[in-house]
N, C-alpha and C positions, 0 to 999 in steps of 0.2 A: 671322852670318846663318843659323847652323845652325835656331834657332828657327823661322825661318819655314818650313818642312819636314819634312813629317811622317817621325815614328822610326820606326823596328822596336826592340821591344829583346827580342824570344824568336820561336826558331827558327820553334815554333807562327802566328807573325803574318807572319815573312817567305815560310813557304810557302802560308800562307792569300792572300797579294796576286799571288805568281808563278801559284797556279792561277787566282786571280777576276778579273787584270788581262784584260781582251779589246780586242782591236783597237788598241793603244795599246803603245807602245815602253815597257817597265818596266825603269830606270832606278833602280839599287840601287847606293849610296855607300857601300863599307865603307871605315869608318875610325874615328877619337877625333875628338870636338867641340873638345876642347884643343887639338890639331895647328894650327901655323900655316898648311901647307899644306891639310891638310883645311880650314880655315876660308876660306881661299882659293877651293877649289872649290867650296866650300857658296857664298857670294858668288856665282859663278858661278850655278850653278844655281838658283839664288830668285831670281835675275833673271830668268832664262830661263824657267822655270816658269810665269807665265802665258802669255807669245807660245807655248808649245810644247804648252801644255795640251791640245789636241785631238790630238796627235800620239804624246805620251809624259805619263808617272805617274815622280813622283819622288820615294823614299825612300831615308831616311841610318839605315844600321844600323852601331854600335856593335861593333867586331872582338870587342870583350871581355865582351859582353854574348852574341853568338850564336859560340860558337867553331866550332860544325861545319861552317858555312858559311867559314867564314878557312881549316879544313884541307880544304872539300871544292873549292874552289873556286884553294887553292895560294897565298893571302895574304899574303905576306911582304913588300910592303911598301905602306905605307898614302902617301894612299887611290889605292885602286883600284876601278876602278866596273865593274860587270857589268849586262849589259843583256840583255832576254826581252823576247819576242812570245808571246802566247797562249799562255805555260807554256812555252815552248820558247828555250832557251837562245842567245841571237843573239850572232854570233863574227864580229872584225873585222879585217881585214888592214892592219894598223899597218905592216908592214914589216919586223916584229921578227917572231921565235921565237914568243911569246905570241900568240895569238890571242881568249883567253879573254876578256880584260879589260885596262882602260885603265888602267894607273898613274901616279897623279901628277896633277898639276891639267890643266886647260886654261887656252892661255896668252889666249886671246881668248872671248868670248859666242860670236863667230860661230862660230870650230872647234866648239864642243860644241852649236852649231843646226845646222852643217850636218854633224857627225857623226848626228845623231839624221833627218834628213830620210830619211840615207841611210841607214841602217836601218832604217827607216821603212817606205818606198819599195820595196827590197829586201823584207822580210817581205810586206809584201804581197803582191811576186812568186811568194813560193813560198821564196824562199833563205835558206839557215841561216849564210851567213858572204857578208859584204860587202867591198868595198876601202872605208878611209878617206880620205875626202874632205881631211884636214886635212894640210897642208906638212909633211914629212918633218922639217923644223927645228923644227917647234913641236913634236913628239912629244916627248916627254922619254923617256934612254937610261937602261938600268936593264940589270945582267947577270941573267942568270938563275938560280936556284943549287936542286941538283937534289938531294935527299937519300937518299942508298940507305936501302932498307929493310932 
């Protein structure tokens, strides 16, 4: 289902959409098209993609195609989606350590429609980090792993 959603595949296109998305939850899939799971979430999201369409913009960028985003963003393991509001980076309280970004599929349509409402809704207000709407059990568990420099 990757097809059905539009790439990024250079750094130059993924910060052209985070400055010109406006009003609209921007909704950035890094991963491989190969991945079974990425292909999973791609599923996901091309479903969701028209019902959300007034809400959120949804593009799949390629880890191995733009790396500065995989190390600016701490990418270790795929896919993991990052989400913006008007250039500004939107953060979500999962539960977990990470705040930045969602790792791993979602296990329902509805979790990743009513993740995206509510940061949505949130942005609008003004806030740069939201609680997740979606069941602690459907989050998938991942450790952390922190590299000294």
């Amino acid at each position: 289902m990757s097809f059905l959603l539009p790439k990024l595949s250079s750094k130059r296109a993924v910060d052209h959409v985070i400055k010109t998305t406006a009003e609209v939850v921007l909704v950035l899939r890094f991963g491989r098209d190969e991945d079974s799971v990425c292909l999973q979430l791609d599923d996901i999201l091309a479903k969701t993609s028209h019902d959300l369409s007034k809400m959120a913009a949804i593009y799949l960028v390629d880890v191995d195609e733009v790396p500065v985003y995989r190390q600016y963003f701490d990418i270790t393991y795929i896919p993991s989606t990052v989400f913006f509001f008007n250039g500004q980076h939107m953060k979500v309280d999962y539960g977990s350590p990470d705040h930045t970004k969602f790792v791993g599929s979602f296990k329902t349509k509805q979790d990743f429609i009513d993740l995206i409402e509510v940061i949505y809704r949130g942005a609008m207000r003004g806030k740069l980090i939201v609680r997740s709407p979606i069941d602690p059990k459907n989050i998938p568990k991942y450790d952390l792993l922190y590299k000294g420099v």
